[in-house]
C-alpha positions as CSV (number, residue, x, y, z in Angstrom):
1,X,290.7,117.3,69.1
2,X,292.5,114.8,66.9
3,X,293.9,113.2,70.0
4,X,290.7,112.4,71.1
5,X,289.4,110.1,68.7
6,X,291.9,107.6,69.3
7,X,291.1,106.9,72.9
8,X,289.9,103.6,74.7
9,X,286.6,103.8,76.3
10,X,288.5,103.8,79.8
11,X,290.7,107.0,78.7
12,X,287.9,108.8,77.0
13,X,285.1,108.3,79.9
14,X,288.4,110.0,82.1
15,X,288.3,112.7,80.1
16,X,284.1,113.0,80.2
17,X,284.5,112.7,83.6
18,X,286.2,116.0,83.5
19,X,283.5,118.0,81.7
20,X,281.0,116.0,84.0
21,X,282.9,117.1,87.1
22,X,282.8,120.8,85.2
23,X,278.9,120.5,84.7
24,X,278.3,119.3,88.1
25,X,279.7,121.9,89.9
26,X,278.4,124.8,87.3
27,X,274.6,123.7,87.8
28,X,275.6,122.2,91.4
29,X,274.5,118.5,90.9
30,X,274.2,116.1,93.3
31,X,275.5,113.1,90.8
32,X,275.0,110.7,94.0
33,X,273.2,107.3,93.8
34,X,271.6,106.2,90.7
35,X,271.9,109.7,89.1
36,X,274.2,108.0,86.2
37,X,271.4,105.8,85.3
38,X,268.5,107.9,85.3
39,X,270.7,110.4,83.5
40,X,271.5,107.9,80.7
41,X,267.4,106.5,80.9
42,X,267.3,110.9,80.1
43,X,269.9,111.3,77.1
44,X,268.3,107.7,76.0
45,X,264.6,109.5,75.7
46,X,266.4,111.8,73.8
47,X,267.8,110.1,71.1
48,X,264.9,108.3,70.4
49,X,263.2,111.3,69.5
50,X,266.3,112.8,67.6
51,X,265.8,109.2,65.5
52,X,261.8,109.6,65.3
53,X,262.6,113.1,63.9
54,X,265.8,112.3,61.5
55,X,263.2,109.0,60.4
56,X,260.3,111.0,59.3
57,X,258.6,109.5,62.1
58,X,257.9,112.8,64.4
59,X,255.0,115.7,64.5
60,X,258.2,117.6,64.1
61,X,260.2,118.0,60.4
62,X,263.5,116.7,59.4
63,X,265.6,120.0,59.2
64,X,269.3,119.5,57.4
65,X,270.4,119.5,61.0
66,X,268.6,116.3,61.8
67,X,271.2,114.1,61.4
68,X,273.6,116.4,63.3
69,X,271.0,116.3,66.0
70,X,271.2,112.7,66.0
71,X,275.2,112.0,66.6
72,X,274.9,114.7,69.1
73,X,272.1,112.7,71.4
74,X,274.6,109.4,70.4
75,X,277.4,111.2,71.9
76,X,275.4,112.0,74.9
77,X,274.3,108.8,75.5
78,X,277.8,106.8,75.0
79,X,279.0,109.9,78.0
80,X,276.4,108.9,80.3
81,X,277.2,105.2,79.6
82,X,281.0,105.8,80.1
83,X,280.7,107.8,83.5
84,X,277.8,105.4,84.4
85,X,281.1,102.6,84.1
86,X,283.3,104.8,85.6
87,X,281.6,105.7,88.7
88,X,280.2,101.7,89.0
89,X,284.1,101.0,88.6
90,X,283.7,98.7,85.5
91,X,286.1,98.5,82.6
92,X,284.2,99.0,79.6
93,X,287.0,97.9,77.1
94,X,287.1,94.7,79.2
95,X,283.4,94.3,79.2
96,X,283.3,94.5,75.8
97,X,286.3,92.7,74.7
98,X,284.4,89.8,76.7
99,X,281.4,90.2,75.9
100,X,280.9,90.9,71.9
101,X,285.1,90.7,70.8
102,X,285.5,87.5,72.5
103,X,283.0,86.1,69.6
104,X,285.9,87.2,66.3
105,X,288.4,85.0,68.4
106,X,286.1,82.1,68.5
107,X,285.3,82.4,65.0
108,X,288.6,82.6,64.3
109,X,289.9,79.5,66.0
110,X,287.2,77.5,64.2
């Protein structure tokens, strides 16, 4: 599990593939097309409410597994984005080395 954690976003959307691919065939989905992103818009919906609810800001309670709750739908949401990248066949350590890292070596070079 340990190993996990210390993965690029390239090497650890590989290995959500692999669970997607497990999911896919289990529930037979067709994950053609612009499931990925309607997937994500999903899992998106659903951390919003996971926030509303760990907020204070839902008909439902706060539980002590609110919180829980929350980094669950977080994780779900960072999947879909990975294998959204993955099947789209962008580099998301690329993208974002470019697009928010490239801003520390600017600063630096200041």
């Amino acid at each position: 599990m340990s190993e996990t954690r210390s993965l690029g976003l390239g090497e650890l959307g590989a290995r959500i593939a692999q669970v997607s691919d497990i999911y896919a065939k289990h529930y037979d989905i067709d994950r053609s097309g612009d499931w990925y992103l309607l997937k994500l818009q999903e899992e998106l919906g659903e951390l919003t409410q996971a926030y509303l609810t760990t907020t204070g800001r839902s008909r439902k309670p706060a539980d002590d597994g609110a919180r829980e709750h929350l980094a669950r739908e977080m994780a779900d949401v960072l999947g879909m984005l990975l294998l959204m990248a993955r099947d789209e066949g962008i580099d998301l350590d690329d993208a974002v080395q470019d697009k928010w890292l490239s801003w520390l070596e600017r600063e630096e070079g200041a």
